[in-house]
Each structure stands twice: as C-alpha cells, then as structure tokens.
N, C-alpha and C positions, 0 to 999 in steps of 0.2 A: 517195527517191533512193538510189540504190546508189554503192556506196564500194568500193574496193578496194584493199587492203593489196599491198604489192611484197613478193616471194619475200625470206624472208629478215630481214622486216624487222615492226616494229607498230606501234598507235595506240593511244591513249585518247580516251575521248570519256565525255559525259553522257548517265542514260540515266534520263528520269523513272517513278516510280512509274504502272503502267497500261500505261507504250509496249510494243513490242516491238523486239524484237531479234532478225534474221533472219541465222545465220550459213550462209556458201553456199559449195561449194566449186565452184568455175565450170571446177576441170579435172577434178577426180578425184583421189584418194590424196593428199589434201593435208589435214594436220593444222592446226587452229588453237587456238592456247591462250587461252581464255577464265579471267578474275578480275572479280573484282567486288566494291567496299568501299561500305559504304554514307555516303552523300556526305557527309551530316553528320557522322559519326565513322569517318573511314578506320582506324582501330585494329579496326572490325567491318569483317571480312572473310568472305568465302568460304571453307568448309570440307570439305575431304573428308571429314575425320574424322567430325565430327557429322553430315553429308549420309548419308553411308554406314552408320554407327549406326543412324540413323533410319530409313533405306531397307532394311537387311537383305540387302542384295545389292550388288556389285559394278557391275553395268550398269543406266546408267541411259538413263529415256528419257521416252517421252511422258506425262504425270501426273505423274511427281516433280518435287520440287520440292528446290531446292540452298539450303542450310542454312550461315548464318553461325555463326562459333566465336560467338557469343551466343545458339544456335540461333534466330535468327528467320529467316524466310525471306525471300529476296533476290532470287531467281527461280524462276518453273517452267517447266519445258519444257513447251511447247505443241503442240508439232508436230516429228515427226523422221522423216528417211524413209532414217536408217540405223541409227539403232540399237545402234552399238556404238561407243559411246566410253570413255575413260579418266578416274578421276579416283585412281589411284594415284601415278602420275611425274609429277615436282618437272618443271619448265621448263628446258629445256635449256642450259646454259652454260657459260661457258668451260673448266670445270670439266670438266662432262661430255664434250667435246668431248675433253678431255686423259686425264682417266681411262681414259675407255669407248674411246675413239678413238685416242690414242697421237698427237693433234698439235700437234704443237710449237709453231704460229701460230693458236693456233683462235681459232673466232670467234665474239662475244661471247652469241650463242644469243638464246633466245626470253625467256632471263631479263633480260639484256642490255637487250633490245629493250625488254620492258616494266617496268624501273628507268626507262631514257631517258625514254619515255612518258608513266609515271605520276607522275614526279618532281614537274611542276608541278602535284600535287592534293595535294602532301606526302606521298607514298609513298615513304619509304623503301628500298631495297634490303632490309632485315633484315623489312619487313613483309610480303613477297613468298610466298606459301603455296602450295603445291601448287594449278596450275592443274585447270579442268574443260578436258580434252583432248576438244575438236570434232574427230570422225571418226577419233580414234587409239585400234590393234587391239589391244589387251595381253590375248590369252589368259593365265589362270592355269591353273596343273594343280592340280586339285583333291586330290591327294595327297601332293605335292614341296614345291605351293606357288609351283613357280618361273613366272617371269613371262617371256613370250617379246614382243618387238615384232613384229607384221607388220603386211603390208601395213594399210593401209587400206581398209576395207567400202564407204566413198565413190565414186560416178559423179562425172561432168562432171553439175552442177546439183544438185543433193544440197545439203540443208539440212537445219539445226536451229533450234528459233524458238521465244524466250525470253519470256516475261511477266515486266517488274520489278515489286516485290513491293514495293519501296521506292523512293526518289529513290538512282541509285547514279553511281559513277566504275567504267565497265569499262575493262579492260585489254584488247586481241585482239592475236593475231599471228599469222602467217604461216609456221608452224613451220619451225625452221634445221637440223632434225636427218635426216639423210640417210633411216637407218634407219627414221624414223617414215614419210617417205611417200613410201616405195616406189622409194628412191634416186634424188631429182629434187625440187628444188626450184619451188615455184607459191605462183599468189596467193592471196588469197584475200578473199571478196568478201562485204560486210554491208550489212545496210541496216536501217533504225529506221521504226516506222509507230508 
C-alpha cells in the first residue's frame, strides 16, 4: 500500500527487520529526509559519519549499506534510480530557515516535523542526527570543499528502496526547504513490502 506525506510535513512509522521501504517521489525535485533508530534501542541511530567512513565516498547508492553510530547496519539500499543523494546536511529547521534564510516567522522544518513524529518512540529532539537526504543534490568542489544545493536529480516516479537490516523506527519527511527542491514544495510518497 502506498502512503503519501503532505508537502511540508512527516511521518513515523515501523519498519521490521527483512521489509522494505520504497521511498518515491511522485512529482519530481522533491527531497525526503530519511532516519532510522533501531526499535529496540532508539539511542542506536543512523549515521552519516560512520556510513561515510566505511563507504569512502560521499554518494551513495545501490549496494551500500547505512551504518548506525554503533556501526551495525540498519539498512541497504536496494534499488535507486537516481543516485544522487545527501547524507552531509542536518534537517532543516527553524534555525535554518532563520540563519540561512533571514525569516522572521520560519517554519518549523523537516527537523520540526520529525521531533513531532518521532516523539511517540521516545525520540528526543537532542537525539535527531543528520538525516539520509532521499533525492537532495549537494555538489562538493573537490578543492574549496564548498558545498552548493541544487536542484534535485529526481523525475516524477523516481525512487529509492531500502532493505532493514534490523527491527527499526523510521522517521520520513517531505522536505520544507525551498532551496533543496527546486523552489516548490511536494509530496512525497512510500510504501513497505
């Protein structure tokens, strides 16, 4: 059964050891932030740091596999038919909206969305770690270092598709951040087999 997140906004949900998880973007240029705690001990989370370590490379994709700060593995990507996502930037929030953005009523982000979310698995706020950014474009310059956002690599139907590695609590959203997809806000659509 397919499920769809409203622009703006996320969910939580359970995702046993074996399923998958199909994230899809049903318009195009639409970023989703992916977390992942393992259900039994939500303090093991999802890691970019150690993911990245271990991977030796910045983009990931079909074969790798996403690495708890305990390094055990949590998920592997199974299947992607874009190939270029993020796992350097934190989750967008109120914060960022002010910093980066200069507005004075921002709103409360992808961070936001998944505190609300997660809250009933005992997620914390403070436990909240650099999400795996589904379908967002963060060129690095391999000499500056500096990091640019664009667009999104994503068509309309374009997906990513997870194998859990353990019994977890995912986090997804619908990214809030103008910049990440392509200045327009969309849904975005998953589904578990």
């Amino acid at each position: 059964m397919r499920h769809r997140i409203a622009p703006r906004t996320g969910t939580a949900f359970t995702l046993d050891k074996g399923q998958t998880l199909t994230v899809i973007d049903p318009s195009g240029e639409q970023v989703a932030d992916l977390l992942a705690f393992k259900r039994a001990d939500v303090h093991e989370v999802i890691s970019s740091g150690r993911t990245l370590d271990y991977a030796s490379r910045i983009y990931l994709t079909t074969g790798d596999k996403l690495y708890s700060n305990r390094s055990n593995v949590l998920l592997e990507i199974i299947a992607d038919d874009v190939g270029r996502h993020d796992f350097l930037l934190t989750p967008c929030s109120k914060d960022t909206f002010r910093i980066i953005y200069g507005d004075t009523d921002p709103h409360r982000g992808c961070f936001g969305n998944l505190a609300i979310a997660l809250a009933p698995y005992g997620v914390t706020e403070d436990m909240i770690p650099v999400a795996f950014n589904c379908f967002m474009n963060v060129p690095v310059d391999g000499t500056t270092g500096e990091l640019r956002v664009d667009p999104p690599l994503s068509k309309a139907g374009d997906r990513v598709v997870f194998r859990a590695e353990a019994d977890l609590v995912i986090g997804l959203t619908a990214c809030s951040a103008l910049q990440s997809n392509n200045g327009s806000f969309k849904p975005i659509d998953y589904q578990i087999d």
